[in-house]
VOBA-1610 file (N, C-alpha, C; in pm, whole numbers, padded with zeros to 5 digits, always signed):
BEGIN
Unk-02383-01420-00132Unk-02304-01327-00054Unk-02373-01307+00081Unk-02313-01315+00200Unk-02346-01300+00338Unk-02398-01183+00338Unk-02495-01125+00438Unk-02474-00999+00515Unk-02388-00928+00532Unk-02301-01004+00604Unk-02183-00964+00626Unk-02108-00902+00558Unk-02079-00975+00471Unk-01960-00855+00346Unk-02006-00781+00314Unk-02131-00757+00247Unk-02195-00632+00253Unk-02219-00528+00309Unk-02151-00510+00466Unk-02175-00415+00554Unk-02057-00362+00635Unk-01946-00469+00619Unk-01808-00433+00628Unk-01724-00434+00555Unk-01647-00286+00495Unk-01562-00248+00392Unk-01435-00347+00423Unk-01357-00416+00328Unk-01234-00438+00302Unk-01148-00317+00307Unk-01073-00308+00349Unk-00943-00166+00321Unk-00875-00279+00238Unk-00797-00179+00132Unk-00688-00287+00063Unk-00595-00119+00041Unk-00472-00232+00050Unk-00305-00145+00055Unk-00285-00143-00069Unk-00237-00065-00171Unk-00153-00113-00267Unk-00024-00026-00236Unk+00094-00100-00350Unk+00234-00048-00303Unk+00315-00057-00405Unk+00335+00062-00472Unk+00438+00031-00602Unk+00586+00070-00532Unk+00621-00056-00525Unk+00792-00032-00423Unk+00921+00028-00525Unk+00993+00089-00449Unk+01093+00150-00487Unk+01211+00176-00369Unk+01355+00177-00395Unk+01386+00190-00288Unk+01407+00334-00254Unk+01403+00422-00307Unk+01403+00574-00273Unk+01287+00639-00285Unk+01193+00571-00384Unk+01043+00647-00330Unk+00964+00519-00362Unk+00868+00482-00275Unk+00728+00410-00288Unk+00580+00434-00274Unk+00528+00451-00401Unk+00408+00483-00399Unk+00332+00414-00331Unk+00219+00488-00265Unk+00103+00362-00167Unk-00067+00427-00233Unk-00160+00336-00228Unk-00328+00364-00232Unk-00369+00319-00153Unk-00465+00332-00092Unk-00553+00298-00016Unk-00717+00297-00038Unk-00773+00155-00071Unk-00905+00211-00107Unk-00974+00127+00024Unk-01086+00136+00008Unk-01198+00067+00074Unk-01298+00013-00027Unk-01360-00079-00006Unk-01451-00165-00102Unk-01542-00226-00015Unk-01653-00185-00079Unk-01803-00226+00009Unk-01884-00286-00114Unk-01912-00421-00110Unk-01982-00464-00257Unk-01892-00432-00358Unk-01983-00349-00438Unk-01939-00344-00594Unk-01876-00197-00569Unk-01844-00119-00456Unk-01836+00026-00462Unk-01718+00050-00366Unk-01616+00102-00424Unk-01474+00170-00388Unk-01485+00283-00284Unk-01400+00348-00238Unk-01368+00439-00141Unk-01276+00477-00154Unk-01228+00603-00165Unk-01081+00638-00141Unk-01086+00651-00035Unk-00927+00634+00002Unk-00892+00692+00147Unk-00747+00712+00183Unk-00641+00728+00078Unk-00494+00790+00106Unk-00456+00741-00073Unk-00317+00826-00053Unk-00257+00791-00171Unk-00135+00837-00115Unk-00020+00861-00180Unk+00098+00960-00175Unk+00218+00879-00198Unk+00330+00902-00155Unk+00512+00843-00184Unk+00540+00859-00025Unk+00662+00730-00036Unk+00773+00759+00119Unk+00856+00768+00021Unk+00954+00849+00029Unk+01093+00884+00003Unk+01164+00857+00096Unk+01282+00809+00029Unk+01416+00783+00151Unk+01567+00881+00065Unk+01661+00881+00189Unk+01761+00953+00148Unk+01859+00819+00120Unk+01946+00872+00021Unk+02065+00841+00009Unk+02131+00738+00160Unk+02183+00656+00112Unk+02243+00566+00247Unk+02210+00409+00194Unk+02284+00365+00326Unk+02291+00219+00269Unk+02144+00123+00304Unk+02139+00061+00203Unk+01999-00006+00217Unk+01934-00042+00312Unk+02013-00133+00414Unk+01920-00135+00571Unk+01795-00022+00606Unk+01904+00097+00640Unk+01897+00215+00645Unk+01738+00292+00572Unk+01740+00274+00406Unk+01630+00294+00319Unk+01517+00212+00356Unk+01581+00054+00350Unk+01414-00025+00426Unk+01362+00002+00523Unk+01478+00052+00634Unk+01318+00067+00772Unk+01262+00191+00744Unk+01350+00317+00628Unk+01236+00450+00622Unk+01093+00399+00606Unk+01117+00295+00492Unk+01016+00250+00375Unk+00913+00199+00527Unk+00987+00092+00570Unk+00840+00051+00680Unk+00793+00146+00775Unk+00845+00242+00813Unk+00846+00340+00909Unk+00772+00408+00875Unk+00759+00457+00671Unk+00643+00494+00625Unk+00500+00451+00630Unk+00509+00315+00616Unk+00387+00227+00586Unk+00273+00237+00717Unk+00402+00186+00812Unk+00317+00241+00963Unk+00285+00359+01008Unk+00344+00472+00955Unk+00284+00575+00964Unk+00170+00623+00967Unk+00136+00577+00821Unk-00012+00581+00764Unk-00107+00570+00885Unk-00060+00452+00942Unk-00214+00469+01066Unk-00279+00386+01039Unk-00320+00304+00936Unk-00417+00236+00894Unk-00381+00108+00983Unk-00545+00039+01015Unk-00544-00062+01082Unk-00590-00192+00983Unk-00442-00279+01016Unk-00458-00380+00928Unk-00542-00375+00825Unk-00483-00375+00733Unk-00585-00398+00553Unk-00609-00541+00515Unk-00731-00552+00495Unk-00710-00723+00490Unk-00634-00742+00339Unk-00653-00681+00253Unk-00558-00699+00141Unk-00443-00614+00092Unk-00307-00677+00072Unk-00245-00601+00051Unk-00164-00655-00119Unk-00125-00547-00196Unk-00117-00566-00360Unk+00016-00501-00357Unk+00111-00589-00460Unk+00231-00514-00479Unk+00246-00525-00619Unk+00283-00365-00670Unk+00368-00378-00791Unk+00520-00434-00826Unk+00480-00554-00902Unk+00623-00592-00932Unk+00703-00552-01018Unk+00643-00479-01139Unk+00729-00393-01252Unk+00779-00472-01288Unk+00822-00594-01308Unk+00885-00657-01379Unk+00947-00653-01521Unk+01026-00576-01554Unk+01021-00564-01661Unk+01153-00628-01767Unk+01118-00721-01919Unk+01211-00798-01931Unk+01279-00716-02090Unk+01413-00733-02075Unk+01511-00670-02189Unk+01567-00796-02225Unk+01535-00778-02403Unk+01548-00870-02489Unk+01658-00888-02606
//
């Protein structure tokens, strides 16, 4: 392992999507050791989808955060049998 990684945190995004609410985390990771640094939901109203996706990005950028080098999505995938 470089110097390097060792002395500059990764930010990583996570994002459990939804189209009326999407959960987000935000950690930081230095080595073997985490950071918090946000959590919370964007909610959107009622309306037609266009409409709901740019809340959703409008949220994301909100946040403020500068570029995360990693970003994680929940896919929920879930299968009925």
């Amino acid at each position: 392992m470089s110097a390097a990684s060792t002395t500059v945190a990764t930010r990583t995004l996570g994002l459990d999507p939804g189209l009326r609410v999407t959960g987000f985390g935000v950690v930081d990771q230095l080595g073997s050791r985490l950071r918090y640094v946000a959590s919370g939901c964007i909610r959107t109203t009622d309306g037609e989808l266009p409409g709901r996706l740019k809340t959703l990005l409008d949220g994301v950028r909100a946040l403020g955060l500068d570029a995360p080098e990693v970003a994680r999505c929940d896919l929920g995938l879930t299968f009925c049998g």
